[in-house]
C-alpha positions in Angstrom: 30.8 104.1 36.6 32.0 102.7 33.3 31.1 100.5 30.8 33.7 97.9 31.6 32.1 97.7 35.1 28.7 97.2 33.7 30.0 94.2 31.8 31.9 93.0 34.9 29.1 93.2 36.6 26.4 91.1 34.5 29.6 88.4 33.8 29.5 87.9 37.9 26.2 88.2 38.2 26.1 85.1 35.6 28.7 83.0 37.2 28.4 83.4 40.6 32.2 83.1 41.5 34.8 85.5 40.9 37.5 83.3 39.5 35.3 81.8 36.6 34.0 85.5 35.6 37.7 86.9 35.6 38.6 83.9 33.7 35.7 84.6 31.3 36.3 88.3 31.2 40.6 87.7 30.6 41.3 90.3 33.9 42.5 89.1 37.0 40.3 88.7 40.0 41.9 91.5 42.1 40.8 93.9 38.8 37.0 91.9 38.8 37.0 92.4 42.9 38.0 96.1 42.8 35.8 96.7 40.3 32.6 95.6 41.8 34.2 97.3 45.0 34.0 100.6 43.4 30.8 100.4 42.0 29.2 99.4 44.7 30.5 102.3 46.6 29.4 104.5 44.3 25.8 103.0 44.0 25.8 103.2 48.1 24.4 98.9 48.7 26.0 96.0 48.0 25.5 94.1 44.9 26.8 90.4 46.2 27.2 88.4 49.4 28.8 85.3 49.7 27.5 82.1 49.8 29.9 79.3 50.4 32.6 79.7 47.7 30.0 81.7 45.3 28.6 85.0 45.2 24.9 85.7 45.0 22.9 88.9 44.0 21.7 90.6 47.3 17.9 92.5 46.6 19.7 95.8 45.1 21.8 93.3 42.9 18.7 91.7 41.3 17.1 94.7 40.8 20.0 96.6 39.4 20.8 94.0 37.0 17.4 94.3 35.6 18.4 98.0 34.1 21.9 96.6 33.1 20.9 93.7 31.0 18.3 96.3 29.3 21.1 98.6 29.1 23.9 96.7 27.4 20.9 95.1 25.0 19.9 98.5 23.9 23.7 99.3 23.3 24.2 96.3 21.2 21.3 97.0 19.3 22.7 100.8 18.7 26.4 99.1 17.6 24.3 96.1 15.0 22.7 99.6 13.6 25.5 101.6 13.3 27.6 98.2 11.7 24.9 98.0 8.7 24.5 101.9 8.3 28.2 102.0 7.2 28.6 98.3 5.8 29.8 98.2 2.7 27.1 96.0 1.2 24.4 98.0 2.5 24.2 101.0 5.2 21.6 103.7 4.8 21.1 107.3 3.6 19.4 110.0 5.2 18.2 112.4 1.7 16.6 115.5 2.0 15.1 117.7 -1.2 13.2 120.3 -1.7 9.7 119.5 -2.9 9.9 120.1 -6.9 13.0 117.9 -6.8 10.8 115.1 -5.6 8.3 114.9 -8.1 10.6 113.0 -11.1 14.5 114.2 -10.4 14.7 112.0 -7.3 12.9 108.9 -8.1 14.7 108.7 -11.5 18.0 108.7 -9.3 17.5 106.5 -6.7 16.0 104.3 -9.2 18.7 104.3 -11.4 21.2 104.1 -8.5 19.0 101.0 -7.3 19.8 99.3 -10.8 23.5 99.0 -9.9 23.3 95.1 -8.1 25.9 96.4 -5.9 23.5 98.9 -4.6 20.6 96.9 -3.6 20.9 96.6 -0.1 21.3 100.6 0.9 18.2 101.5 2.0 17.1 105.8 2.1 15.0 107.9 4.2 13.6 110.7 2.5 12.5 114.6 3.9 10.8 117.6 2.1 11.7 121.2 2.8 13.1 124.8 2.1 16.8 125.4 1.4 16.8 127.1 4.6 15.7 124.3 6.5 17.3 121.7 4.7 20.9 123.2 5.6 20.0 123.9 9.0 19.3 120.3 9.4 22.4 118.9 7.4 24.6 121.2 9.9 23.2 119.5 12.8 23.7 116.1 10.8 20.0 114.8 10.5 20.5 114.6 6.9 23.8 113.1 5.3 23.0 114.9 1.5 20.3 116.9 0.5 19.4 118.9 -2.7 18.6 122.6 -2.5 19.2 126.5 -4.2 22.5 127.8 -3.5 23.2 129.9 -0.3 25.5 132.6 0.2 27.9 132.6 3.0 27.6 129.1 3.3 31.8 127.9 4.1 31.2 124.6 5.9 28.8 123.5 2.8 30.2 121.9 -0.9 27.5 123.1 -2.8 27.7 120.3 -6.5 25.5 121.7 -9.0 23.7 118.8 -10.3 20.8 120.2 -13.4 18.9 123.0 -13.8 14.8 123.5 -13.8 13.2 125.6 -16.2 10.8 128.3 -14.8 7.2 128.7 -15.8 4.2 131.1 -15.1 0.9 129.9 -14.0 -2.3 131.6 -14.4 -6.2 130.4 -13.4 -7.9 128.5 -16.3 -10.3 131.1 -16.7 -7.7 134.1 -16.6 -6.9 136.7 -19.6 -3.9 135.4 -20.1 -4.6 131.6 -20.5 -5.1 132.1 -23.8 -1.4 132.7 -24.9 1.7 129.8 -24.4 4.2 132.1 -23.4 4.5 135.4 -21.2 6.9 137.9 -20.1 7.2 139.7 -17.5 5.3 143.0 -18.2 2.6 140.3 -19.0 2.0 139.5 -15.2 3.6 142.5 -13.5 0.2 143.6 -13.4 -2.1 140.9 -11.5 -1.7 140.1 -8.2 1.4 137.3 -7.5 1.3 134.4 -5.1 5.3 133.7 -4.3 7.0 132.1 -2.4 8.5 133.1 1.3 11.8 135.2 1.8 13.3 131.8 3.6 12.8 130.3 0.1 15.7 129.7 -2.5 13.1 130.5 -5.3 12.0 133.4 -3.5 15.7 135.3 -4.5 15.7 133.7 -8.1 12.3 135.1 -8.6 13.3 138.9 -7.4 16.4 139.0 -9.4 14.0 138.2 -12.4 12.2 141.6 -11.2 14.4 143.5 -10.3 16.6 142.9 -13.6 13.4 143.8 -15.5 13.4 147.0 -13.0 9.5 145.7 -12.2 7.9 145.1 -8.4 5.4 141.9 -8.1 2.4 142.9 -6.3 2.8 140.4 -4.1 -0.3 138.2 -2.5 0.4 135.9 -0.5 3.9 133.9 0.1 4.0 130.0 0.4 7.1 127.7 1.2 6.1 125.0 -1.2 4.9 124.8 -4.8 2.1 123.1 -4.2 0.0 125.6 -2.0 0.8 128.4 -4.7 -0.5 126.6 -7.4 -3.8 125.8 -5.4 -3.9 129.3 -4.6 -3.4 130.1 -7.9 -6.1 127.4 -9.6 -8.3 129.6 -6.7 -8.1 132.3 -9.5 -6.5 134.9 -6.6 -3.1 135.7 -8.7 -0.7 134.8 -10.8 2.7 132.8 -10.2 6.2 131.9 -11.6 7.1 128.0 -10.2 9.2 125.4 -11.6 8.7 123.3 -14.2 7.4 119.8 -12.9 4.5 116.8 -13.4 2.5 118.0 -10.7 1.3 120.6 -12.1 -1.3 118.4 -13.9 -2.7 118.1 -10.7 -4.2 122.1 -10.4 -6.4 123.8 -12.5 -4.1 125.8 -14.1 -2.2 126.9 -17.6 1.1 126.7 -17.8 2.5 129.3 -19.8 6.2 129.8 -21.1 8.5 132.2 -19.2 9.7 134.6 -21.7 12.6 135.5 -19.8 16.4 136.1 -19.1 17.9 133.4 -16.6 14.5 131.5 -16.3 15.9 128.8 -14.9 16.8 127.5 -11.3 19.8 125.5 -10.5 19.3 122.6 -8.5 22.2 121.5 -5.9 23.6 118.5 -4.1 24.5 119.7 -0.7 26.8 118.4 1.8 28.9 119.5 4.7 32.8 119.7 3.8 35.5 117.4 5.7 32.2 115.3 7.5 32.9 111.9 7.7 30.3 110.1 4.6 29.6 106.7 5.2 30.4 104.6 2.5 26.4 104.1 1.1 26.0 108.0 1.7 29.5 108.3 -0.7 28.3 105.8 -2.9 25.0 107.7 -3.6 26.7 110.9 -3.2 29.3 110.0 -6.3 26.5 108.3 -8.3 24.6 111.4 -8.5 27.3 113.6 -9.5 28.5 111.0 -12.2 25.1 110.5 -13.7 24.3 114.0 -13.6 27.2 115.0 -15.6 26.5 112.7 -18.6 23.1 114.0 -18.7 
């Protein structure tokens, strides 16, 4: 069974009479007769019987036609989608990020991006998660960019970097050291330290801080996301070293100054080398790295 004979089949089906759906479909009738042959065979009943010149769906006919019809409409719909995801006047992107590049990085971009007229019909869909997860999923093509930490190892993945986010400690409102702006190290090596998980790209940036220092974190409890640290933290049970960002405001919490070598994170646009980017995906893909360079 093929598509062709599916078509073949609803055209007759239509028609009732072989020469006007072989005339319709541009085959000749032997092809049209052969066809129906062989796919009536394979189905094991028969789809038409005669009546007078015409042809008229037997019982099995009618019923299989049902399921065809809703077949070939559910491929057409899948074609129309596929047509406006890589139009170029619109089309779609499938972004993911990891969460503290979602609380003003992102917006700014796609707003920006949505000031270009040219732009204003790509639409986005937009997911949150580690680095790990993030590439696991652009691999397996659920995503068409995403922004993450570097990875090691990584050969199938172009890894742009695209700005960098400064790193800050976080301490209870009530805790000793809310009282200064800035810390060091040797200032929180000392308290009990909610980080995040080993999956985490921040998780290795945060280490190498450590280790450089030759100091262990008496590590807590581990997180994947920012946000449950911080509440953890603003639950006065440790201490914490996050990135910069506006949600912050949103714990009970002082931010303190990282006084400390390489306290920064770079950020990453992600995608997966020699894949086919449809042209909205390349459009947004290009944007970024052009806006991010003049910034």
């Amino acid at each position: 069974m093929n598509l062709n004979q599916l078509y073949y089949f609803k055209t007759l089906a239509e028609l009732e009479h072989y020469t006007k759906a072989a005339e319709k479909l541009s085959i000749s009738q032997p092809t049209l007769s052969h066809s129906i042959s062989t796919l009536e065979q394979e189905l094991g009943a028969f789809l038409f019987e005669k009546q007078g010149r015409n042809v008229v769906l037997t019982k099995y006919g009618r019923i299989y036609l049902f399921y065809v019809e809703n077949a070939l409409h559910q491929l057409e719909l899948g074609k129309n989608q596929i047509e406006r995801m890589v139009s170029e006047g619109g089309g779609h992107v499938d972004l993911a990020y990891m969460a503290s590049v979602g609380t003003n990085f992102l917006p700014e971009m796609i707003s920006a991006f949505f000031e270009e007229k040219k732009n204003k019909n790509i639409t986005f869909s937009c997911y949150e998660g580690s680095t790990k997860n993030l590439i696991y999923n652009l691999k397996r093509e659920k995503y068409d960019l995403i922004f993450c930490s570097h990875v090691e190892n990584e050969r199938d993945i172009e890894f742009v970097p695209v700005y960098e986010q400064i790193l800050i400690a976080i301490v209870p409102i009530n805790h000793p050291l809310a009282e200064k702006t800035k810390v060091e190290l040797k200032d929180i090596s000392g308290y009990p330290f909610i980080s995040y998980t080993k999956e985490s790209g921040m998780r290795k940036i945060i280490d190498d801080l450590f280790i450089k220092a030759e100091m262990i974190p008496n590590v807590l409890c581990q997180f994947e996301d920012m946000n449950s640290i911080a509440g953890l933290v603003a639950a006065n049970q440790g201490v914490a070293i996050i990135t910069d960002n506006p949600s912050i405001g949103n714990y009970n919490v002082k931010r303190l100054e990282l006084d400390a070598p390489h306290s920064k994170r770079q950020v990453y646009l992600a995608y997966v080398k020699n894949r086919y980017l449809p042209p909205s995906v390349q459009k947004f893909k290009d944007f970024i790295i052009k806006r991010t360079k003049q910034r």
